[in-house]
DSSP file (Angstrom, degrees, kcal/mol; ACC not computed):
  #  RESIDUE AA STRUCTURE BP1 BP2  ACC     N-H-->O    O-->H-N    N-H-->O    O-->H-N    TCO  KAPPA ALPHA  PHI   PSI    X-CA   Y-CA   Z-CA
    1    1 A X              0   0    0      0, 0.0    92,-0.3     0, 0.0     2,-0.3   0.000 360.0 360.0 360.0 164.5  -20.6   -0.3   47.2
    2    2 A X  B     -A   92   0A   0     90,-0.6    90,-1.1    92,-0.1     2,-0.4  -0.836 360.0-109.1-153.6-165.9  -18.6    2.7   48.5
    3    3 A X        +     0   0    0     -2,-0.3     2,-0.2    88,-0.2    44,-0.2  -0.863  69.9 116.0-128.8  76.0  -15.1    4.4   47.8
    4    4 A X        -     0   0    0     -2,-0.4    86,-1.9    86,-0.2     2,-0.5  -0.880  66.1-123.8-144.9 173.8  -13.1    3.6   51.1
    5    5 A X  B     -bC  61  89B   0     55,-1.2    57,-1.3    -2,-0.2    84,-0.2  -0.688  31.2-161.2-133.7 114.9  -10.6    2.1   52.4
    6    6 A X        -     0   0    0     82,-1.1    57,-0.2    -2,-0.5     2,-0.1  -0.135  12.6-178.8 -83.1 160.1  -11.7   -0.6   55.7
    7    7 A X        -     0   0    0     55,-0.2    57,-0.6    80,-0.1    80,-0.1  -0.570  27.0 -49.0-174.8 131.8   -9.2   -1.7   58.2
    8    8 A X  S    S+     0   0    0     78,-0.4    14,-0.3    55,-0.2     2,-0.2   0.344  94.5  62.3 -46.5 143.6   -9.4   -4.0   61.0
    9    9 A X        -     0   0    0     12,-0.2    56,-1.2     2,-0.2    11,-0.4   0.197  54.8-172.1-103.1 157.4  -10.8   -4.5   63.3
   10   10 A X        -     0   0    0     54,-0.2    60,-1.3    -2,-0.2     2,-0.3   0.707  69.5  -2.3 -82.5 -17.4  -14.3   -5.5   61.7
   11   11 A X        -     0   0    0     58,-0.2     2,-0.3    59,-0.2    54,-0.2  -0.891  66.6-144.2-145.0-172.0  -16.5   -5.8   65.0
   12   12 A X    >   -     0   0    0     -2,-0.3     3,-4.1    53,-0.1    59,-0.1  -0.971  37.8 -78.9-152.9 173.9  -16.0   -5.5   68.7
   13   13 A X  T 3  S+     0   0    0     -2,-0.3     7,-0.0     1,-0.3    -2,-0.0   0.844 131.6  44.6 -27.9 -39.3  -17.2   -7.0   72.2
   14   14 A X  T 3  S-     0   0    0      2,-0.0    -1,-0.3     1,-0.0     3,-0.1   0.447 103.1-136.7 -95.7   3.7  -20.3   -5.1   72.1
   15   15 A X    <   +     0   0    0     -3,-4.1     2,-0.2     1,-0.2    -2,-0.1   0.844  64.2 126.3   8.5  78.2  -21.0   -5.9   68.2
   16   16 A X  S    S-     0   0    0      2,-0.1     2,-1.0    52,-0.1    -1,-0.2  -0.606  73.4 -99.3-123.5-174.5  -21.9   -2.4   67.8
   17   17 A X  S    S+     0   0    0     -2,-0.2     2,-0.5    -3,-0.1    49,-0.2  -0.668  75.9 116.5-113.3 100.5  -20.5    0.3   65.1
   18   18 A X  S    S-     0   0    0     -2,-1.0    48,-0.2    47,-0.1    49,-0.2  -0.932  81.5 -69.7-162.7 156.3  -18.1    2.1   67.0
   19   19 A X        -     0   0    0     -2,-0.5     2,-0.5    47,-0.2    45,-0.0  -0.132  44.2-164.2 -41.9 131.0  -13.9    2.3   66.4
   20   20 A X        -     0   0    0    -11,-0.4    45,-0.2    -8,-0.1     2,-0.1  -0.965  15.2-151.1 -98.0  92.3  -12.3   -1.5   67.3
   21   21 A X        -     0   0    0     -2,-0.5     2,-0.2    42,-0.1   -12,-0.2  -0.551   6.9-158.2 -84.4 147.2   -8.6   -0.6   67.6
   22   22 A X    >   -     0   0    0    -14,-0.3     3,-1.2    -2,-0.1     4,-0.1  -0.587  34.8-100.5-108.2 174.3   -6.5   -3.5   66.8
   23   23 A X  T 3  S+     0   0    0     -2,-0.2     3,-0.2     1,-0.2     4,-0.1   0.940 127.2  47.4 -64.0 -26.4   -2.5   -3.5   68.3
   24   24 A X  T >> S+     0   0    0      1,-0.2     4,-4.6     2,-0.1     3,-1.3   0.158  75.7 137.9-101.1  29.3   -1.1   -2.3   64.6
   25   25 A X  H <> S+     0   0    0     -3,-1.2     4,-0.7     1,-0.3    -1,-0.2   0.896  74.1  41.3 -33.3 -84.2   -3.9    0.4   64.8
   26   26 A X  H 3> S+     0   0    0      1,-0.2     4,-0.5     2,-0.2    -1,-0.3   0.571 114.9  47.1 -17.3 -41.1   -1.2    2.8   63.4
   27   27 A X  H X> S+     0   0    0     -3,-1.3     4,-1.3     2,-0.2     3,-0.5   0.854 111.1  50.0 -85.1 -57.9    0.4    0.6   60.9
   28   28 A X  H 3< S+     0   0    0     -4,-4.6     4,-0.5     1,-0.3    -2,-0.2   0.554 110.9  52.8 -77.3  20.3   -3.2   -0.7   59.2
   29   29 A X  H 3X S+     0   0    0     -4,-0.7     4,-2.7    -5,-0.2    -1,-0.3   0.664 105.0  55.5-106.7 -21.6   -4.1    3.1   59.0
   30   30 A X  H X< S+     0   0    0     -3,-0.5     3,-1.2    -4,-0.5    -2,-0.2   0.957 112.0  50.7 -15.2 -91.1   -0.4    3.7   57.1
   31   31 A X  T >< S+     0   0    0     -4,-1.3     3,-1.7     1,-0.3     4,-0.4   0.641 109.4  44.3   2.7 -88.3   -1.8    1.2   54.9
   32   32 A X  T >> S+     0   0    0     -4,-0.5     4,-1.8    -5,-0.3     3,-0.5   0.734 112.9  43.8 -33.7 -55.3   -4.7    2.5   54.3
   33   33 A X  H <X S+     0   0    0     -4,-2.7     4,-0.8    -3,-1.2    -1,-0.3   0.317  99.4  74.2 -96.6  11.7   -4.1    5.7   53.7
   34   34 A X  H <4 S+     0   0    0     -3,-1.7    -1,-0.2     2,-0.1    -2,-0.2   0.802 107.2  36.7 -58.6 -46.1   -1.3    4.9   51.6
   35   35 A X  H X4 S+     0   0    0     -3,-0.5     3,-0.7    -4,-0.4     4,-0.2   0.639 112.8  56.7 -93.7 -12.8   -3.6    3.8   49.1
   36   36 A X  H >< S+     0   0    0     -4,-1.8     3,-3.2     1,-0.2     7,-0.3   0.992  98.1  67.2 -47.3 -72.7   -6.6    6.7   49.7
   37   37 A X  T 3< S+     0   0    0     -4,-0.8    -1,-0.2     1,-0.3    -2,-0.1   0.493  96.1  49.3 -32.7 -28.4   -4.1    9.3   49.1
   38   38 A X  T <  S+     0   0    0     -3,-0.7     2,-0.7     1,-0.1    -1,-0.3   0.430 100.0  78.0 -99.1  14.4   -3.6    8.4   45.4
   39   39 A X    <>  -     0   0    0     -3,-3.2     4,-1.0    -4,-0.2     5,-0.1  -0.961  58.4-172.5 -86.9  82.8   -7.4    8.5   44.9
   40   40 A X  H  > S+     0   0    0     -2,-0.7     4,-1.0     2,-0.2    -1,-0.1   0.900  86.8  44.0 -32.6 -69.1   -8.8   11.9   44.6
   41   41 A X  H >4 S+     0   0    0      1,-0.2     3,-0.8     2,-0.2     5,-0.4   0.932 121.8  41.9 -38.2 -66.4  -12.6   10.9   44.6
   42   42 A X  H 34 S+     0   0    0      1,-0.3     3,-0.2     2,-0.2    -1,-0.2   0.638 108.8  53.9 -83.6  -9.4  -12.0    8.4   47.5
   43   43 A X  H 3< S+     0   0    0     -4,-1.0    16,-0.4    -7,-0.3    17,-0.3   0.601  95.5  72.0 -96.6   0.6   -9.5   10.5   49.9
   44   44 A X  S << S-     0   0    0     -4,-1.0    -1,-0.2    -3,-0.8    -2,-0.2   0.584 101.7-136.6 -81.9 -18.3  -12.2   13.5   50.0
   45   45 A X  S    S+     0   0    0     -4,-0.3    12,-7.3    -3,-0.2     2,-0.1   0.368  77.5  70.7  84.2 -14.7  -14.2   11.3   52.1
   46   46 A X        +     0   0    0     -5,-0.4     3,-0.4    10,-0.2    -1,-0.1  -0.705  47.4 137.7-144.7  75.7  -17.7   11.6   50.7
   47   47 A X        +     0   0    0    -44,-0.2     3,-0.3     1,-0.2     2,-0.2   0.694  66.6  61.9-111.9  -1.4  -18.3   10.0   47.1
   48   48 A X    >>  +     0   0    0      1,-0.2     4,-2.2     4,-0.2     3,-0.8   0.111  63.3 134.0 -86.5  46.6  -21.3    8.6   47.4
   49   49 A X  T 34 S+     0   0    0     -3,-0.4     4,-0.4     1,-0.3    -1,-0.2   0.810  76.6  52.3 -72.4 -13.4  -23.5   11.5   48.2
   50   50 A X  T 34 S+     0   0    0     -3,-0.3    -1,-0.3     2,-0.2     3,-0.2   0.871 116.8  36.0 -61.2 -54.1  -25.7   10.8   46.2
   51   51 A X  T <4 S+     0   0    0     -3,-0.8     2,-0.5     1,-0.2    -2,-0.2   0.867 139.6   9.9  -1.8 -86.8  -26.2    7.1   47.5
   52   52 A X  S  < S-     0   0    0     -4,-2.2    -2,-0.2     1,-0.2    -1,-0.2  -0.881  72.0-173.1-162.3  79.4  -25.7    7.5   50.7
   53   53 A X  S    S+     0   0    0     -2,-0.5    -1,-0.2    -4,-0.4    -5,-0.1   0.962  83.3  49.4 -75.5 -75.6  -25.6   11.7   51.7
   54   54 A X  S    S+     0   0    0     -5,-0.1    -1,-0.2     2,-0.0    -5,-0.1   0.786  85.4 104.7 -58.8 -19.7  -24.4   11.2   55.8
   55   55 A X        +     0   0    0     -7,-0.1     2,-0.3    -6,-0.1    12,-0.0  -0.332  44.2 160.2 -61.9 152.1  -21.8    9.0   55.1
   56   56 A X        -     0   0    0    -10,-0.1     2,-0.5    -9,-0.0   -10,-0.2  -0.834  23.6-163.8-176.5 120.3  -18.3   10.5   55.4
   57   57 A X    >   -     0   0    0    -12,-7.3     3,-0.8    -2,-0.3     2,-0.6  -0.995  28.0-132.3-119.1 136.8  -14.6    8.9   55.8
   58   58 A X  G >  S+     0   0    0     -2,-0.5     3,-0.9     3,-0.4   -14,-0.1  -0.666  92.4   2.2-100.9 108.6  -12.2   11.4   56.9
   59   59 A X  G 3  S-     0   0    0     -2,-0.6     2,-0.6   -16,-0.4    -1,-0.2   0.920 123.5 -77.1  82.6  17.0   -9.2   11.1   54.8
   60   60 A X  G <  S+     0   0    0     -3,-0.8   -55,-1.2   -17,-0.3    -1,-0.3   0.032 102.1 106.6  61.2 -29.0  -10.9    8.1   52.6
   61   61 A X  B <   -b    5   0B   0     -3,-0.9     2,-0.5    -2,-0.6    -3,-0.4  -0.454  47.7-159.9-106.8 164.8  -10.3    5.3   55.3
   62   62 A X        -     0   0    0    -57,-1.3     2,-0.6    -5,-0.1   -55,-0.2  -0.928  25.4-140.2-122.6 116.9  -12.3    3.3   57.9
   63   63 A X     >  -     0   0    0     -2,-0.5     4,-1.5     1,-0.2   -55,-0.2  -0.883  39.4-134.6 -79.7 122.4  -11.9    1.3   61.0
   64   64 A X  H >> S+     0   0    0     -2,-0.6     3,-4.9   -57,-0.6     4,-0.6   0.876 100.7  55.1 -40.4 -82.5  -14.5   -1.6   60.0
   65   65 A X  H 34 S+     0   0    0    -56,-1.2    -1,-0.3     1,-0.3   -46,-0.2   0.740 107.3  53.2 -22.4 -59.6  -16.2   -1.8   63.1
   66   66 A X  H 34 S+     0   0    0    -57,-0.3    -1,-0.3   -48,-0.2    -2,-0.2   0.635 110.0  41.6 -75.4   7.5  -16.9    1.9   62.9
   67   67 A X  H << S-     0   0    0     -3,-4.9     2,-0.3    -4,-1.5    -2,-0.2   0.681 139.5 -32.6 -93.8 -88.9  -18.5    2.0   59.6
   68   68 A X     <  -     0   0    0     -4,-0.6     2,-0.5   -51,-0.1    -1,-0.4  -0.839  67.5 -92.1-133.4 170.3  -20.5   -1.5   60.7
   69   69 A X        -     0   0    0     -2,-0.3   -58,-0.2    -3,-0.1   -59,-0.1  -0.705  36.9-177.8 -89.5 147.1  -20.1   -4.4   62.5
   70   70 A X    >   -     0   0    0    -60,-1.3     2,-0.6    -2,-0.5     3,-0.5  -0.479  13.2-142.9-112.5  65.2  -18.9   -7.1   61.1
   71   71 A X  T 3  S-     0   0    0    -61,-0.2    -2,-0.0     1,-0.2     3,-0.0  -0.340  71.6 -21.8-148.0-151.0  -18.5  -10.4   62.6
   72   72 A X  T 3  S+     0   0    0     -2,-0.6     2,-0.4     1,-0.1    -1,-0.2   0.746  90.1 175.7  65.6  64.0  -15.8  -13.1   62.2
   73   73 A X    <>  -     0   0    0     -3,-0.5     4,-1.3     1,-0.1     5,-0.4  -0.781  44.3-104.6-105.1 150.5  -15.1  -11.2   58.7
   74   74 A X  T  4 S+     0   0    0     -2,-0.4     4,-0.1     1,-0.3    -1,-0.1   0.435 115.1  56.9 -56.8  -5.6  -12.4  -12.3   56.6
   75   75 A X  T >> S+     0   0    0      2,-0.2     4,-1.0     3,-0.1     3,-0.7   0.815 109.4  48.4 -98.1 -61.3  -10.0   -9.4   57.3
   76   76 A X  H >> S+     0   0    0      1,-0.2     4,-3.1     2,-0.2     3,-1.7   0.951 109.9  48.3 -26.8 -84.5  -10.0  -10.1   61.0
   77   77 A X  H 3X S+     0   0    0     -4,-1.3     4,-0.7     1,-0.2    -1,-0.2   0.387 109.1  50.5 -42.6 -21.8   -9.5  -13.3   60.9
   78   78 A X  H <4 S+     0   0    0     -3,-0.7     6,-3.3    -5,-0.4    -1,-0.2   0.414 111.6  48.0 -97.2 -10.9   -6.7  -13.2   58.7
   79   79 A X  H XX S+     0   0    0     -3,-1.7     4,-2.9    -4,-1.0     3,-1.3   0.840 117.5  45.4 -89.5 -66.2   -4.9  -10.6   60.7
   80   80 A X  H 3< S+     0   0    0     -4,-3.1    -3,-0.1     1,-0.2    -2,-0.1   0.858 123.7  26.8 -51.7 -41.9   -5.6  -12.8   64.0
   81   81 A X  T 3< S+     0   0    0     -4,-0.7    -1,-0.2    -5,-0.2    -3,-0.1   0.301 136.3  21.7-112.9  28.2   -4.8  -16.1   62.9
   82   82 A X  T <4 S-     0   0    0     -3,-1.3    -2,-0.2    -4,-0.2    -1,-0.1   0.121  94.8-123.5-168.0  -5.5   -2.3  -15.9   60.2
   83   83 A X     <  +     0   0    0     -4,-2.9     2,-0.6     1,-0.2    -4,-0.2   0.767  56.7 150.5  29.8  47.3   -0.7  -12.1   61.0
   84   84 A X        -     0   0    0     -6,-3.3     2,-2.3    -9,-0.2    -1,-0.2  -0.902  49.4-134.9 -88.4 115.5   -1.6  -10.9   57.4
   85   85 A X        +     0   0    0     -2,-0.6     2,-0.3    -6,-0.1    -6,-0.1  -0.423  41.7 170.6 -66.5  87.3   -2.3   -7.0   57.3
   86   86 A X        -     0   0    0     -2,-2.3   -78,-0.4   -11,-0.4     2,-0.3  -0.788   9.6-177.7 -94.6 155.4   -5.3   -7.5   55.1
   87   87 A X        -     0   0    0     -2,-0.3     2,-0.7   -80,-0.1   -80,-0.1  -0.967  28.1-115.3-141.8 165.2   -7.5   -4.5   54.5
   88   88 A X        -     0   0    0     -2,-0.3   -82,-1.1   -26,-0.1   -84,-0.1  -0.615  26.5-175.3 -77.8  63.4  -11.0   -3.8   52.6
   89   89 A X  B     -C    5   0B   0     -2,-0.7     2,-0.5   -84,-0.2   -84,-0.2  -0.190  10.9-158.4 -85.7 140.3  -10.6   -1.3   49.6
   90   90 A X        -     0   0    0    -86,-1.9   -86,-0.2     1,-0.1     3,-0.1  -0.945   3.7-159.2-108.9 143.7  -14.1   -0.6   48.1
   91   91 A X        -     0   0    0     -2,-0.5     2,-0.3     1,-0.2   -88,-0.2   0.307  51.0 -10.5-132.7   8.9  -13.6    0.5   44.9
   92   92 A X  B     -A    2   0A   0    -90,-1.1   -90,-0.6     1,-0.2    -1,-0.2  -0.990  57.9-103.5 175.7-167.1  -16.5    2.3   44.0
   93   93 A X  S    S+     0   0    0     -2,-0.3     2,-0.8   -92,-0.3    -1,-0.2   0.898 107.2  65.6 -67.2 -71.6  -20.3    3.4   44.7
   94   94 A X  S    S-     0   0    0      1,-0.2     3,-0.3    -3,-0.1    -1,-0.1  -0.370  73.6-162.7 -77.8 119.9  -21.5    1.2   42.4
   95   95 A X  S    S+     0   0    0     -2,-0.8     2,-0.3     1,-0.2    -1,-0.2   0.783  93.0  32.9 -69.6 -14.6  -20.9   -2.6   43.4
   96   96 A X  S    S-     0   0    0    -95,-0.0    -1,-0.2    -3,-0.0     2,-0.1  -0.852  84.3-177.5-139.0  95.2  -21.4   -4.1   40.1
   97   97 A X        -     0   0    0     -3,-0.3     2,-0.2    -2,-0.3     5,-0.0  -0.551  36.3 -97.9 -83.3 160.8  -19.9   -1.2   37.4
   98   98 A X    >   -     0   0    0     -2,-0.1     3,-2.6     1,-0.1    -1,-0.1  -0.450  29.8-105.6 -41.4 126.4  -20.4   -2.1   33.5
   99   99 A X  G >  S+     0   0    0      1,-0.3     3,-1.3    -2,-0.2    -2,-0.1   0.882 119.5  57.7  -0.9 -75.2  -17.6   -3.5   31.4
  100  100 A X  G >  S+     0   0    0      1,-0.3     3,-0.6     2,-0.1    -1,-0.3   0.764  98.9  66.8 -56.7 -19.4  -17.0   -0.1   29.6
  101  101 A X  G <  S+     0   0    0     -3,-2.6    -1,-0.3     1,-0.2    -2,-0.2   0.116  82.8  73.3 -97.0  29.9  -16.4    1.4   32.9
  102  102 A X  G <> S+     0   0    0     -3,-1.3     4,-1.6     2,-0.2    -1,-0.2   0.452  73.2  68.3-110.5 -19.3  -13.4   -0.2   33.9
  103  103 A X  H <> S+     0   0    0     -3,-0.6     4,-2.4     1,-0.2    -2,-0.1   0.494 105.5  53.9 -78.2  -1.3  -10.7    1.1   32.2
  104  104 A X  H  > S+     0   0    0     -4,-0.2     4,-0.8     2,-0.2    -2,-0.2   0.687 104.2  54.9-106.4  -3.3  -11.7    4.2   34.3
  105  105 A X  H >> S+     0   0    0      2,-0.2     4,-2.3     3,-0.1     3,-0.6   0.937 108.4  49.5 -49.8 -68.6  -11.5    2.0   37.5
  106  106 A X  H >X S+     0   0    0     -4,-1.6     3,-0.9     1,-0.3     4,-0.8   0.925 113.0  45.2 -46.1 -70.9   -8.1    1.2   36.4
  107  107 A X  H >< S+     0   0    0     -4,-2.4     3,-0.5     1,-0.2     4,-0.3   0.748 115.2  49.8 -43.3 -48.9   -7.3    5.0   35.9
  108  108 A X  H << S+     0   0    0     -4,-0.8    -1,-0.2    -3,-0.6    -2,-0.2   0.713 120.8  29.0  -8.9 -64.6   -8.8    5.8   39.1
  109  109 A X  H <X S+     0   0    0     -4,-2.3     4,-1.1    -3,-0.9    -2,-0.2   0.189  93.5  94.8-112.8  16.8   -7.0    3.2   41.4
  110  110 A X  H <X S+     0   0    0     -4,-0.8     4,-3.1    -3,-0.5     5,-0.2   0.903  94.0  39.3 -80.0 -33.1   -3.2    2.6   39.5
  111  111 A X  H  > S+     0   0    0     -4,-0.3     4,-1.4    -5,-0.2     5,-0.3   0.796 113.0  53.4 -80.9 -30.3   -1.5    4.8   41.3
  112  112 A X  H  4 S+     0   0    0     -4,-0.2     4,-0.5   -74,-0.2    -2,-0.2   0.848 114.0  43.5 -63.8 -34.6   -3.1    4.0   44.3
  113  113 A X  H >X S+     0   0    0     -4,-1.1     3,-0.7     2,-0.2     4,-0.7   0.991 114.9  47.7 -46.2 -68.8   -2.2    0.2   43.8
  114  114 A X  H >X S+     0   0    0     -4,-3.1     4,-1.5     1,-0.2     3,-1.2   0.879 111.4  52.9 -40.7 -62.6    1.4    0.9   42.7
  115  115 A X  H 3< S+     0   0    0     -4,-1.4     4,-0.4     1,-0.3    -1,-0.2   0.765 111.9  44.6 -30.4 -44.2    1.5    3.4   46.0
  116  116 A X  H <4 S+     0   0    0     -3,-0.7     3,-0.4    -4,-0.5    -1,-0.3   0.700 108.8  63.4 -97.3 -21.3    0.2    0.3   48.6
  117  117 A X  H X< S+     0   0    0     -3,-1.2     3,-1.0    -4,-0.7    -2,-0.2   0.958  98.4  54.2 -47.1 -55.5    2.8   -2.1   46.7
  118  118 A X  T 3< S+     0   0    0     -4,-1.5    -1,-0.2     1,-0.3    -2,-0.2   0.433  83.8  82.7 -76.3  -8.5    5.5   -0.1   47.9
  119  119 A X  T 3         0   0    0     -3,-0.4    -1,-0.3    -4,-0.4    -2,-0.1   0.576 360.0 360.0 -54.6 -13.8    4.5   -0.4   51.3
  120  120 A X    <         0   0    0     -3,-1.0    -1,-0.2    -4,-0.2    -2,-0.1  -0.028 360.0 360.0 -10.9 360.0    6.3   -3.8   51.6
């Protein structure tokens, strides 16, 4: 798990990790950072340190490819062949959190939701 927010493209020619700008480069970082911004933890750029110390998103968000490669991943593919702005929200360190720990997911990410609604 991590605290980010991914957006396309997930791989590139050279299926390496390095930025894959897509044409709405601009728009899917909008996006993105629509919903980072209401996320303290995740817009600081580094919450897993614990996990996973070198890691760092500037501003909470990701271009897939340059975090890792991914492909023919579902984000891609749904952008290319169907022109839905999908993106990846991670929503926490831990990939599989406990029950009891969810209403503080919710607390965590509502405003952030609401915030990426209104991008519409």
């Amino acid at each position: 798990g991590s605290l980010v927010v991914n957006y396309p493209f997930d791989d590139d020619e050279q299926g390496i990790a390095i930025y894959s700008k897509s044409p709405d480069d601009s728009m899917f970082q909008q996006l993105a950072l629509s919903y980072s911004k209401e996320n303290t933890k995740m817009y600081q750029g580094s919450p897993c340190k614990d996990m996973y110390p070198t890691e760092y998103f500037p501003h909470g968000i990701t271009n897939g490819a340059q975090w890792y490669n991914v492909p023919g991943g579902m984000q891609d593919w749904n952008y290319l062949h169907t022109n839905c702005f999908e993106v990846t929200i991670e929503l926490g360190c831990v990939k599989y959190p406990k029950a009891e720990e969810l209403p503080k997911y919710w607390e965590q990410n509502r405003r952030s939701l609401l915030q990426f609604m209104k991008q519409v």
